[in-house]
N, C-alpha and C positions, 0 to 999 in steps of 0.2 A: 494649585488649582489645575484642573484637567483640560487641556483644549478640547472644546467640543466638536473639531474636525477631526481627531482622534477617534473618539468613543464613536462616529458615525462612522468610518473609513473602517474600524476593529474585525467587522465580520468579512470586510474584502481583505483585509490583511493575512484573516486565517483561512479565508481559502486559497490564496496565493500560498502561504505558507503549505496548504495539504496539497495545491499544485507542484512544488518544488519538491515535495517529499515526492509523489507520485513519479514527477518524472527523471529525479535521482536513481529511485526505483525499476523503471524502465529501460534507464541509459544503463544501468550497472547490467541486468539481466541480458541486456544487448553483449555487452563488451564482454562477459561471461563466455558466451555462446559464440559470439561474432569473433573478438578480439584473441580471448584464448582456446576458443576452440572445445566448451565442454558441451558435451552433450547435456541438455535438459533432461529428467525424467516426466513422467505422465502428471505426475503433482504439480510440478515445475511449471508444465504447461497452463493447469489448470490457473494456479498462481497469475499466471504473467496472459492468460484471458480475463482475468479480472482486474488485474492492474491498468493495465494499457490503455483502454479506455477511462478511467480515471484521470488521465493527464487532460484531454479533451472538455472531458464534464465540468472538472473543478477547474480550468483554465477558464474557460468559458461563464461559468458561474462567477468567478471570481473579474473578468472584467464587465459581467453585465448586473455587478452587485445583485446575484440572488440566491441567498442562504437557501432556497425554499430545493436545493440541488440535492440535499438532506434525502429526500426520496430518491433521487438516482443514484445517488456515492453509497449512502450506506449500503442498498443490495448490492453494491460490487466489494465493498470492504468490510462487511461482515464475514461475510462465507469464506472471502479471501483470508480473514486470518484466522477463521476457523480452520482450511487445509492447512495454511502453515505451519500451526497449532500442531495438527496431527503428525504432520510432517516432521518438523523438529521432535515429537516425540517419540517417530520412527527411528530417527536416527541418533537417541538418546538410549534406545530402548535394546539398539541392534536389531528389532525385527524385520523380517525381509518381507517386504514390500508383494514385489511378484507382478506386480502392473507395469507394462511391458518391459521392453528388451533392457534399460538400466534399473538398477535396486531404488527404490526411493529412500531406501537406509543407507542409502554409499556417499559419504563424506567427498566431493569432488574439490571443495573449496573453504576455505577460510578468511576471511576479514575481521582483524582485532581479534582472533579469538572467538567469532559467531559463525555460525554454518551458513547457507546462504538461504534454508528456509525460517531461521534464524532473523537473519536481515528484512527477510520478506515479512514475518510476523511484524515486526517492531516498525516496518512500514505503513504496514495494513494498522496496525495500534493508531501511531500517530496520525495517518489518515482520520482513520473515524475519530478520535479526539477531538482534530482540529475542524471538522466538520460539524460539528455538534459539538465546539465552542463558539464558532459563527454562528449556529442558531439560537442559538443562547443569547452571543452579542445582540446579534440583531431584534431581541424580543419577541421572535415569532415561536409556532406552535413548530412538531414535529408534524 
């Protein structure tokens, strides 16, 4: 049998859970840039203006139990892994970029084996997943 504080507490769980991803997301692009010293490109950038506040939204959604965050998260984590989409397929593709001073097709890093626009997609994924699996939990509408 299911506890029923479970099945009510589900939709704060997965947004905590898209908060954790978010600001996984955030500290690693920090520690990139800050810690090792890479420069970001203009994608890069674009990326990490759509993440950043994400940590905020879905923190906040997720202690003030309200799924209905669905209209703030998704415009920041759609688009966002549409760029990183593109991105990782720049630097699959080899084509050169040309938007400003670094290549957005220049490999600077790896983790496990994924690039870091890479990381940044499967970010932005499980974000919107886990966000519109809260609203789902929760039985509300989009």
């Amino acid at each position: 049998m299911v506890d029923s504080r479970f099945v009510s507490n589900r939709p704060r769980l997965l947004l905590a859970a898209a908060t954790a991803v978010a600001a996984v997301a955030t500290a690693g692009s920090l520690y990139l840039s800050l810690g090792l010293g890479l420069t970001p490109c203009r994608l890069c950038w674009y990326q990490r203006i759509l993440m950043y506040p994400l940590v905020v939204v879905l923190g906040v959604a997720a202690v003030e139990r309200r799924p209905s965050v669905v209209r703030t998260a998704l415009p920041l984590a759609v688009p966002g892994a549409a760029i990183a989409a593109y991105h990782s397929w720049l630097q699959v593709s080899q084509t050169t970029c040309g938007i400003g001073a670094i290549s957005c097709a220049q490999i600077q890093y790896r983790v496990l084996g994924l690039t870091v626009p890479n990381l940044s997609l499967v970010a932005f994924v499980l974000v919107t997943g886990l966000v519109v699996a809260a609203v789902r939990a929760s039985g509300s509408q989009f």
